[in-house]
N, C-alpha and C positions, 0 to 999 in steps of 0.2 A: 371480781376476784377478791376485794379486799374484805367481802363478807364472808368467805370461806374461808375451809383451812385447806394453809397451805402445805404445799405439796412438794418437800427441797428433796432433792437427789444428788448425792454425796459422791463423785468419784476418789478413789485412791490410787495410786499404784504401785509407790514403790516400797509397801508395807502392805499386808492383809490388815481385815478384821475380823475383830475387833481389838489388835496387836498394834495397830498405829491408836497411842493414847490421847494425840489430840484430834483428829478425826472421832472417836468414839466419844471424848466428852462433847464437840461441838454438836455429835448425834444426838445425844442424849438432852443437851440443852433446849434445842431447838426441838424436839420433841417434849421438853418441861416447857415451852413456848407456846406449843398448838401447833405445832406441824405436823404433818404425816411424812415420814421419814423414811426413805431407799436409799441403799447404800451398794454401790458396784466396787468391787475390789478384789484383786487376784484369790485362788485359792491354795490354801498352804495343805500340805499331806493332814488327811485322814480330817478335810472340814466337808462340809455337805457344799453341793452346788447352790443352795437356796436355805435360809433362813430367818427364824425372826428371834433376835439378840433383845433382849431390854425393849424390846415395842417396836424397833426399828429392822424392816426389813430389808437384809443382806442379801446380794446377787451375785455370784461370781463366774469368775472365767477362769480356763488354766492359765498358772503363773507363767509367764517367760522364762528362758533360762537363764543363769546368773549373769549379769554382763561384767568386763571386765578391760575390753578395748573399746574401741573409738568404733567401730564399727558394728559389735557386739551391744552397744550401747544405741545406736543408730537402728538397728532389731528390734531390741525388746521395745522401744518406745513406738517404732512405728506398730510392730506388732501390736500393743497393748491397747494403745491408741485407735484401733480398727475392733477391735474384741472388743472393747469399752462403749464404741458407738454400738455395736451389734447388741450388744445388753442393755444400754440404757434405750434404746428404741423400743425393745421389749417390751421395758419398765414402762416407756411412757403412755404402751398402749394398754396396757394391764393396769397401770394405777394411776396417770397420770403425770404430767411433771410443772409445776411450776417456777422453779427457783432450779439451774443447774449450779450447785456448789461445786467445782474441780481444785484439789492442793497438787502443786507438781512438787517435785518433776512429775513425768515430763513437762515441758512447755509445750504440747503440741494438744493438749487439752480442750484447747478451744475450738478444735475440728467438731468435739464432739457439744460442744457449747453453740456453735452456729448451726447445724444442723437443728437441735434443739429448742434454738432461737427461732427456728422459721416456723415452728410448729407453735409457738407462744410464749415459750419460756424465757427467765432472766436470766444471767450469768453473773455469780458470783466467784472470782478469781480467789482463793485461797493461797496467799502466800508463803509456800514454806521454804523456798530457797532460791537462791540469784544464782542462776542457773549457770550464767556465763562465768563467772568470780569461782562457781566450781567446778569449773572444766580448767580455767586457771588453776586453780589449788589441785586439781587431782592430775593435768600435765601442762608442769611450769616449763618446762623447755618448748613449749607448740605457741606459746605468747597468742596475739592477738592472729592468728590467719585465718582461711576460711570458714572453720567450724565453729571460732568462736564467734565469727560475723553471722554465721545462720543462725545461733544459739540467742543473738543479738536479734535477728528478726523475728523469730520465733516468740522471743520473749514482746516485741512492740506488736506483735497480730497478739495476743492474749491481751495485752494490754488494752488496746483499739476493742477487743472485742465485748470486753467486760462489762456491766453497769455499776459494779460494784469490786473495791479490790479489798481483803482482809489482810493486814499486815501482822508482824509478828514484833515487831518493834518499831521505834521512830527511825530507825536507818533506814530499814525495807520502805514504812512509807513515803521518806525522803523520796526514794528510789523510784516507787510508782507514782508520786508527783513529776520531779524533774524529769527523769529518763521514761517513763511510761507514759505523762503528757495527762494522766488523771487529775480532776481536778479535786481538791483536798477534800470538799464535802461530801466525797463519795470512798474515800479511802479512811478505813475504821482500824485502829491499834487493837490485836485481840492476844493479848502477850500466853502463850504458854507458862505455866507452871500448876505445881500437885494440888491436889486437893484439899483444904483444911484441913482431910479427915488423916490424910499423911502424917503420922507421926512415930517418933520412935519408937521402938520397941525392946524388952530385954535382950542385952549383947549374947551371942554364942560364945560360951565360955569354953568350948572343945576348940574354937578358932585361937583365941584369946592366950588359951594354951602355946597355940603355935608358933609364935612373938611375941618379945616384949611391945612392940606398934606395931602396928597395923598401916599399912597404905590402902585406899579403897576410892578405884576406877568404875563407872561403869559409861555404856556408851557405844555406838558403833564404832567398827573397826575398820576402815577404807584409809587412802591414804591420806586425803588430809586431815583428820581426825586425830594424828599426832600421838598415839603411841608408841611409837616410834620413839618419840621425842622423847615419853615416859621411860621404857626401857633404857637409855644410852645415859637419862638421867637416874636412874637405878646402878645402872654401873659404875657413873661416877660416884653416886651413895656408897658404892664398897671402897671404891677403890682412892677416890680421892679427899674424901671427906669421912672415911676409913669406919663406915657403920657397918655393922652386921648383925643388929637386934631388930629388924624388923622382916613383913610379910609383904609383899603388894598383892592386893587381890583383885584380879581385873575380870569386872563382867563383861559380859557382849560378846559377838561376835561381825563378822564384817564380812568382805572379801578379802581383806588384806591380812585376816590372821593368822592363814598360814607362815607368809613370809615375817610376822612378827612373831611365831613360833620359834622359825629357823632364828631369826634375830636373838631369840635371849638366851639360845642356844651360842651362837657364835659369840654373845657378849659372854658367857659364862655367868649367868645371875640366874640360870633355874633353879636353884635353892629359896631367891628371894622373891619368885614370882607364881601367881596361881592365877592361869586363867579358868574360867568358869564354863566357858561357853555360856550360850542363854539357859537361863536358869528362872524359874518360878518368881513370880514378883513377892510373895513374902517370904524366900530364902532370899532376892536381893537386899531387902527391909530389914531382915535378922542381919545381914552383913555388914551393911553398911551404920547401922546403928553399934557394931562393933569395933569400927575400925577408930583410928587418932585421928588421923589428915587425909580428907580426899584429897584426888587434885584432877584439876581441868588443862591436861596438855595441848590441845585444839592451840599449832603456832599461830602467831600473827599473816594475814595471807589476805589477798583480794575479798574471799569468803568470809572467814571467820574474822576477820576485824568488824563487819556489821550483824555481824548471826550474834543471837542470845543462846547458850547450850541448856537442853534440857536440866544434862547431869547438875550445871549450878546448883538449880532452883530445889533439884532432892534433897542435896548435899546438905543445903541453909533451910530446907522444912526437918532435917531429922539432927540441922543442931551443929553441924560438922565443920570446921575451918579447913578450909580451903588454898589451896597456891595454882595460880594458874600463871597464861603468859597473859601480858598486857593487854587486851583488846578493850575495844571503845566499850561495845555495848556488855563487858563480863562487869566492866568498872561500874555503870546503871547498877546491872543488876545486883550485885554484891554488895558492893558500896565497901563496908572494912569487916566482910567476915571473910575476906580473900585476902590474899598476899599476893601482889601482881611481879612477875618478871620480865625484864624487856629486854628485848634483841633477843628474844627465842634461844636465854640462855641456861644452855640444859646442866649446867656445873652451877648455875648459881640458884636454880631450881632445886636440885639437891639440895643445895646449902640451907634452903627456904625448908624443908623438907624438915631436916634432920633440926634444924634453930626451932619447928614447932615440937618437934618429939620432946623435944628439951625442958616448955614451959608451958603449962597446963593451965595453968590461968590466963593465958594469952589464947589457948584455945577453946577455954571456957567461955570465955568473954565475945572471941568471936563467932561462936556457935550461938549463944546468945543474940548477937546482932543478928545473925543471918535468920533465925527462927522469928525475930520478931519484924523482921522484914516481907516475910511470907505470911504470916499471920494477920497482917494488916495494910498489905498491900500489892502483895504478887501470886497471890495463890489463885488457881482458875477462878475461882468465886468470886474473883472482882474482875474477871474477866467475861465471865457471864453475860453481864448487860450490856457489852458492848457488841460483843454479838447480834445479840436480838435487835441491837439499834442497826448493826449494819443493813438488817431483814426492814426491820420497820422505817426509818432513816432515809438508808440510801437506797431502798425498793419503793418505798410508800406501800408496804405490807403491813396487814393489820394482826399484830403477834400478841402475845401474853406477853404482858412486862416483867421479867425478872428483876426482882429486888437487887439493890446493890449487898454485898456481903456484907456483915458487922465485921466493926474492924477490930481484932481479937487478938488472943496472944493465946496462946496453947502453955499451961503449965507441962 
């Protein structure tokens, strides 16, 4: 096998393709590698059941319906998890399979990774979240009982099952070392963040019009995601720290934005808030290059105290300072183009808020830092070849080696 090319199959599920962006770049790399590349992932309205995106052939199945309980979430996963075997057996008889890549959730993945396994395939665990830490963060009154002990086994049979884990940080690998029982030379850091080619663009001057600042969210919306948090610290922006020159403009959408709808409605702040729903990724670009201060509300929680967020990594490639809450791995990756606040306190988050609206040189400087932090050392493209080593590495697969990125700085 290590004469051929190979042959990885990419599960997804709780994002389509080519909409989940780091499934799509690790597609694409691994296909700039020498693979031959399938991808199984729900299908969103008006996509085909089958195609071929960028070289890489997409397989889908119908989506589940949206969960939103404990049981509702126990559905879609088994369901999907059943529909995912039923495709990739397809796949493996139609094109082959060597490598099965799976990112959860679910944790229940690796049904379809053993099955796979018996036929010859390896199992690559793609880690995108600690499944258990967000069953706590999404219901903190259910603590540790039975479902976070299944979520617990579930997660040690993926782990047991794996040859290989891909981590999103030193926390998660922490994680698949100690708690998963992996042993470290098989657990590879493949950090998310944008492309080099991410960069700013001319602000929208009709927005710009619409406040003196700007606030600029984006992000999914569920509940531990902490808009919430954003919102009640919006109110306190009017009300206790008595501003009313700005905008917040919050991208995304979730399951939870309904009730964060009603929320700015009960808070009284619908003057100072725009959400967007999902919107085109270069009308996000055009926004966000608009706006003063993101911010990264995601509170301190079993979850987000190890996760690294997307939105950072945008935020400090298009230049933009930052205020979030305190988390381990936000302080990594930021380092001092963020203003951290601790104890998840949403009046002093305002405070942080409105002290940047204040001083432009302070936000210069840390927009500054954050762009040459991306530039030179967190943008996927130095992410790249840690990928291809987890394939070459911890498979003994024989890939195309991806160069490491130059380390650069975007004028």
């Amino acid at each position: 096998m290590k004469n051929l090319e190979v042959r990885a199959l990419l599960l997804v599920e709780n994002n389509g393709y080519p909409f989940d962006v780091r499934v799509r770049r690790e597609a694409l790399a691994l296909h700039k590698a020498g693979c031959k590349v399938s991808v199984v992932a729900p299908k969103a309205k008006d996509q085909p059941w089958s195609e071929v995106v960028d070289d890489v052939h997409v397989y889908r199945f119908p989506a589940p319906p949206n969960a939103s309980g404990v049981l509702s979430y126990a559905f879609e996963f088994g369901y999907a998890t059943f529909a995912m075997l039923c495709v990739s057996l397809w796949v493996a008889l139609r094109r082959g399979v060597d490598v099965v890549h799976a990112a959860n959730p679910p944790d229940t993945l690796f049904v379809v990774a053993l099955v796979l396994k018996c036929l010859g395939a390896r199992f690559v665990f793609d880690h995108h979240d600690l499944s258990p830490e967000t069953y706590l963060s999404r219901f903190p009154r259910a603590r540790r009982n039975l479902i976070y002990q299944a979520l617990r086994l579930l997660e040690r049979c993926t782990f047991a099952t794996a040859d290989v884990v891909i981590s999103t940080n030193e926390s998660y690998r922490q994680v698949a070392i100690e708690r998963g029982g992996m042993a470290p030379d098989k657990v590879f850091v493949v950090r998310n963040g944008p492309p080099l080619s991410y960069q700013p663009v001319e602000p929208d001057p009709a927005l710009a019009d619409r406040a003196k600042f700007l606030i600029g969210y984006i992000g999914t919306m569920g509940p531990q995601d902490g808009v919430d948090y954003l919102l009640r610290a919006i109110r306190k922006l009017v009300t206790d720290v008595d501003r009313r020159d700005f905008l917040a403009v919050v991208i995304g959408t979730g399951d939870a934005e309904p009730d964060l709808r009603a929320l700015a409605r009960q808070l009284d702040i619908e003057p100072y808030i725009w959400f967007t729903g999902r919107i085109p990724d270069k009308q996000v670009k055009t926004i966000l290059s608009s706006v003063h201060v993101c911010v990264q509300p995601d509170p301190s929680s079993p979850l987000n105290d190890k996760s690294t967020m997307n939105k950072m990594m945008e935020y400090m490639a298009l230049g933009k300072p930052a205020v979030a809450f305190d988390l381990k791995e936000t302080r990594v990756s930021a380092a001092d183009a963020a203003v951290y606040v601790g104890g998840n306190d949403e009046l002093e988050f305002a405070r942080q808020i409105s002290a940047l609206f204040d001083d432009s040189t302070r936000r210069d400087r840390m927009g500054a830092v954050g762009r040459q932090r991306v530039g030179s050392q967190l943008a996927w493209e130095f992410s790249e070849p840690e990928l291809v080593r987890a394939y070459s590495d911890g498979l003994g697969l024989s890939l195309r080696a991806v160069a490491p990125a130059a380390s650069t700085v975007a004028s």
